[in-house]
N, C-alpha and C positions, 0 to 999 in steps of 0.2 A: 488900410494895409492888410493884405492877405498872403503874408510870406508861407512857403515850405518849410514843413517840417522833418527832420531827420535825426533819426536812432544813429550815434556814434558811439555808444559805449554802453556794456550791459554786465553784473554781476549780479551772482546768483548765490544764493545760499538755501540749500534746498535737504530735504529727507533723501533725496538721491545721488547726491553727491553737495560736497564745498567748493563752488569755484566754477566758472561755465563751461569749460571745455570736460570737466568730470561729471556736471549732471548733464551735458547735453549728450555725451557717448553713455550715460546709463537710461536716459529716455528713451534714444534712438533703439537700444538691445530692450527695450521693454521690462527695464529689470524696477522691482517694486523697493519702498523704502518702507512700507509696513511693517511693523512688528510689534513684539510685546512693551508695556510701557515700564521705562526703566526711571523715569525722573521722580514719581511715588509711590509708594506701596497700589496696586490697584483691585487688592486681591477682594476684596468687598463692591468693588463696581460691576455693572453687568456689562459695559465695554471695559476689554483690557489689552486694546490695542491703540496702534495710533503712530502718526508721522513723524518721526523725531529726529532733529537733526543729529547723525553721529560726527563725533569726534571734533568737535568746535572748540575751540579754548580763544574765548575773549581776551588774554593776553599776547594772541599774534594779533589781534588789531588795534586793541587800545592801549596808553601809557598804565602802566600798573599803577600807578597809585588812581587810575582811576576803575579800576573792574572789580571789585565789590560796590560801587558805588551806580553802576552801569547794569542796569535790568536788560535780560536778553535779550525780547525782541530791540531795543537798543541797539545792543550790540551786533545783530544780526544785519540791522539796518546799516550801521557803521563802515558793517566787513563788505556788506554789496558795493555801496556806494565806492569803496577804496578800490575793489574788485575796477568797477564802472568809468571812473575817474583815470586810473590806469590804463584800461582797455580804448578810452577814446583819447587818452593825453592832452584832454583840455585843463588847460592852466586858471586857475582864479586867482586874480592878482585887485593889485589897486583900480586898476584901470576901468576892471569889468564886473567888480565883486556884487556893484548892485543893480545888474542886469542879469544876474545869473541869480533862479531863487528856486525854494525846494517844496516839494510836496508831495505827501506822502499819503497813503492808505492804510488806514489799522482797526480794525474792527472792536477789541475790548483794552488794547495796552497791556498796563502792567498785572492782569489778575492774580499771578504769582506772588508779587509785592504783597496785592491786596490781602489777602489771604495770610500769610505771616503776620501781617501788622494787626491784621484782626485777633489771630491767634495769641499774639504778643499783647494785645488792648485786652483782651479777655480775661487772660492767666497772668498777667504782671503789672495792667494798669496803664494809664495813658503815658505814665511820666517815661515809657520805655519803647513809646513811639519811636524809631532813628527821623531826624531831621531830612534825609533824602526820599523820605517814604513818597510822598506827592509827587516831586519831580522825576522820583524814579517809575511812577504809576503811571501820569498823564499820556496818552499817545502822541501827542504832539510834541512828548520831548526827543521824537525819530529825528525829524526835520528841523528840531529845535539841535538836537545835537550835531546834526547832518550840516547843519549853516555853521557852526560856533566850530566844527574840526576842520574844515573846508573852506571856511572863510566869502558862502554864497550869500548876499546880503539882500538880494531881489525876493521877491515876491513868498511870503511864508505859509506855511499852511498844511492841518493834517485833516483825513478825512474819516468818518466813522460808519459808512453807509455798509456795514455790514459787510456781506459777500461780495459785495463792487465797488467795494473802497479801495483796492488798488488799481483799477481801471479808471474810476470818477478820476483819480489822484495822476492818471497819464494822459485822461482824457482833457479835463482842463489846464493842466501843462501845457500839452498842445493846443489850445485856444489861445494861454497868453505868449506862447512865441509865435505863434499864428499872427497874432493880432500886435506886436511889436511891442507890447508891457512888457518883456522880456528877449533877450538872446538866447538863451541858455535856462535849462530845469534839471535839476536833478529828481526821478521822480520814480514814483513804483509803491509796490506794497511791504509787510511786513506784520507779521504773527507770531506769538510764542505764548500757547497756552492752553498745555500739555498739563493740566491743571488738577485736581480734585474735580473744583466746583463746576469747571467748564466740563469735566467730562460727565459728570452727575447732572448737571443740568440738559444737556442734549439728549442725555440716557430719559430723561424725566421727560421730552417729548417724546421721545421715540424714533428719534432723529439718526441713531449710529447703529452701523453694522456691530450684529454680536458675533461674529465670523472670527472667537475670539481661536477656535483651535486651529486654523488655515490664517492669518494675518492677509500674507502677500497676497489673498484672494478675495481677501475683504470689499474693497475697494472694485467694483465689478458694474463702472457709467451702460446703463443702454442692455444692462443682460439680464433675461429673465427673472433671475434669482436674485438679483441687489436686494438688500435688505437694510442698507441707509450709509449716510458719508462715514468717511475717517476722517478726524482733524489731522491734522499737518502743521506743520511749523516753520518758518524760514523766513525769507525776505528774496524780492527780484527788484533790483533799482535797474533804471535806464540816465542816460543823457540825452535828454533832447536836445538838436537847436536849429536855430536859422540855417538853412541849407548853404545860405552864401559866406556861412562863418564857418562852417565843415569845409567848406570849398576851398576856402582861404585858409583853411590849417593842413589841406590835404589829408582830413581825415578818410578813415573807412566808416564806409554807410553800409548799415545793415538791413534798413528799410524804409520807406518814409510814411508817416503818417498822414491820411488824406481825410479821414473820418470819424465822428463821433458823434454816438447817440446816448439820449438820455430818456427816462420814460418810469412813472410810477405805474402801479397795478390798480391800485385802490381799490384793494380787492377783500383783502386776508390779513394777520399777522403773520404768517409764515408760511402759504400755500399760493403757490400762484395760480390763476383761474384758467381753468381745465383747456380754452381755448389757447391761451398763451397770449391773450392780445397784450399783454406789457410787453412783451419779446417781440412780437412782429413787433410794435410800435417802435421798439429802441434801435431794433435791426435796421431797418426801414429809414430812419432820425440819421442812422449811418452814413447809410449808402445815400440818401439825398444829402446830408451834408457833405459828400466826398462827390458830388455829381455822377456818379457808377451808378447804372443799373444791376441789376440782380444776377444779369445773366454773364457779367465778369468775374464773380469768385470763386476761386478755382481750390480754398479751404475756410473750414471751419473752425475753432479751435472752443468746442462748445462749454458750456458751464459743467455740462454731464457728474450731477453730484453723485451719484450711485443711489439716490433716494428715486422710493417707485413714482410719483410723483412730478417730479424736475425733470427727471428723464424721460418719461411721456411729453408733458407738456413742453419742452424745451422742442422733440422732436415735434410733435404738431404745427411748432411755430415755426421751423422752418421749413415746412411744409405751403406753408402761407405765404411765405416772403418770396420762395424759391421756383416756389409753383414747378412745372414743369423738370425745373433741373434738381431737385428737393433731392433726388434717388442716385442723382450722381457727383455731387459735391462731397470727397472725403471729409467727413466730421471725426476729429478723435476727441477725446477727452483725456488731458495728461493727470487729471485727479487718481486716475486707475493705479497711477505711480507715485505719488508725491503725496497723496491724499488732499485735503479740503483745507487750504489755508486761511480761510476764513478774508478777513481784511485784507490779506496777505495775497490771497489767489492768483488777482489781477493783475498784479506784480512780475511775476515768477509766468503766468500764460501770456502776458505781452511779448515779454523776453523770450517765449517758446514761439509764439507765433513768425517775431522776426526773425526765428532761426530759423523757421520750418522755411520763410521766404527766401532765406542768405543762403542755405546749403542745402537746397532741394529736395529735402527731404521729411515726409511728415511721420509724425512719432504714432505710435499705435494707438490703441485702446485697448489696454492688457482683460485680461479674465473675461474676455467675450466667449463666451461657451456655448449660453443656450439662447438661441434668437428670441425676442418679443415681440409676439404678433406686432402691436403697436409701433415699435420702436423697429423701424424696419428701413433703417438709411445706412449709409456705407461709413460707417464706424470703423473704419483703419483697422478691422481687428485683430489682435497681437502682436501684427509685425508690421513694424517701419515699412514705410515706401518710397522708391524714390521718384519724386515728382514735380517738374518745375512750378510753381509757385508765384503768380504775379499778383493777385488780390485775397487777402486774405482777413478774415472777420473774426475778433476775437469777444466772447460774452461772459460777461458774469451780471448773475440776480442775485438782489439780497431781501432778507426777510425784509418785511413792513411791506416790498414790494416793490424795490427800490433798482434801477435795471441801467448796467452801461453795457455799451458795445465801441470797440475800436475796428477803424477798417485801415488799413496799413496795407502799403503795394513796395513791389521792388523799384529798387530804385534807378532811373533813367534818365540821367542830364538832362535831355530835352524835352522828357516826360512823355 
């Protein structure tokens, strides 16, 4: 069995907006979600900036007696999904509950949790642990909660691959409705971890922009002057399903899924090798798994972290893949706006990718200012374009060396 796959329904919860049609008109104007970090004190870190979702209140999406008990990337994951589930009006009933299953991407969970309960085990002693401490930490309880609010009773599972654990998490989605294990996925990323430790920790590689007195400019994929990612926070779920079960519900399709690649680096803990060969390799895994040549994508929708690094090697690799057309394939990078969701990324750029496909239109690569000898490809720079869109390639890497690529086309009855 090798059924069609198709994007029916998409919610977003992003640094740029709550809700898809608000972060997809603040993408399109190039407007950033960057700013100063309000969730801790940050005034002793050397970043003290970062992606934060404004103005969320877990009480429009969950039962109150259950949102102190409900960790926010949780909750974030929750509000997509109801977002998702609404936008495509697929129904989970008796009939179809365990044909329809969930899978999610989250790079660390609940590090927030972790952290109080440490703080709390320190200064007060184990006896003052709360009993939801674990369930509320583990990452799997997105997908775990995602089934148990939803009633999806198919195929379960959360991903931890780092920076391409919300792409692993849409990519193998689409295998098991590909491959008939399933009808129906609910699926995407999700991150909240706007943290002390997380941001101390990346500070302690060297990993973030200190772009702490400009914010909005922090975050600068592919421009001379990048100086390293900004975290980000949020959730992007999708619906996937069998094409001829969208057909039969007269849903809207917003793209369909025709490819996916997968590819270690084995190279580094956290550096990818200077050639980019894990990137060609995933690229590449893609596009033959989707049977498209190189010379049908018509965008990119790149990993582009703003680190000096990813953004070199990222471009070399598609330099390799692209060969000849390398120099005229719009690439943006939406990190420029939303910042580095971590787990979450692949989630939230799926969901951009099939928009860029659905409304012709590709979103920028804000703060492109000063060109990089190296880095010299057509980066959408600052302003939207508008451009029909038939094959389109979305990537995320993650540290260890860990690499997906989704390639997704518009969608055509007869194909």
């Amino acid at each position: 069995m090798n059924r069609r796959v198709v994007i029916t329904g998409i919610g977003l919860v992003t640094p740029i907006g709550i809700g898809v049609d608000e972060t997809w008109d603040a993408l399109c104007a190039g407007k950033s979600g960057i700013g100063e970090i309000t969730q801790f004190d940050a005034s002793k870190h050397i970043t003290k900036i970062a992606g934060e979702v404004k103005g969320f209140r877990k009480e429009d999406y969950l039962p109150i007696k259950e949102v102190k008990r409900t960790e926010l990337f949780i909750a974030y994951s929750l509000a997509a999904t109801r977002m998702a589930m609404e936008d495509s009006g697929f129904k989970i009933d008796n009939k179809n509950a365990h044909r329809v299953g969930v899978i999610t991407g989250c790079g660390l969970g609940g590090l927030n949790i972790l952290e109080r309960n440490i703080h709390k085990l320190l200064g007060d002693g184990p006896r003052r642990i709360s009993p939801f401490f674990i369930p509320m930490m583990i990452g799997n309880m997105a997908p775990g909660m995602i089934s148990i609010h939803f009633g999806a009773k198919g195929p379960n599972a959360s991903l931890a691959t780092a920076c391409a654990a919300g792409t692993h998490a849409v990519g193998d989605s689409f295998k098991l409705v590909q491959n008939g294990t399933a009808d129906a996925m609910i699926t995407g990323g999700v991150e909240a971890v706007v943290t002390p430790t997380c941001i101390a920790g990346f500070n302690a590689m060297k990993a973030l922009s200190t772009r702490n007195d400009e914010p909005q400019k922090a975050s600068r994929p592919f421009d001379r002057d990048r100086d390293g990612f900004v975290v980000g926070e949020g959730s992007g779920i999708l619906i996937i399903e069998a094409l001829e079960h969208a057909l039969e519900r007269g849903s809207k399709i917003y793209a369909e899924i025709i490819g996916y690649g997968m590819s270690g680096d084995g190279y580094h803990l956290t550096s990818p090798p200077p050639d980019g060969a894990g990137a060609v390799q995933c690229m590449q895994n893609a596009l033959d798994d989707a049977g498209v040549t190189y010379d049908k994508v018509d965008y990119i929708n790149a990993h582009g972290t703003s680190t000096p690094l990813n953004d070199l090697y990222e471009s070399r690799a598609v330099k390799k893949v692209f060969k000849d057309r390398a120099h005229s394939i719009p690439i943006s990078s939406t990190k420029s706006m939303t910042g580095h969701l971590l787990g979450g990324a692949g989630g939230i750029e799926t969901v951009f990718t099939a928009q860029t496909i659905y409304h012709g239109i590709i979103p920028p690569t804000i703060n492109y200012e000063n060109a990089d000898e190296e880095c010299d490809l057509d980066y959408v720079p600052n302003v939207s374009r508008k451009q029909k869109v038939e094959y389109a390639l979305t990537n995320s890497f993650g540290f260890g060396g860990t690499n997906a690529c989704l390639l997704l086309k518009g969608f055509n009855k007869s194909r």
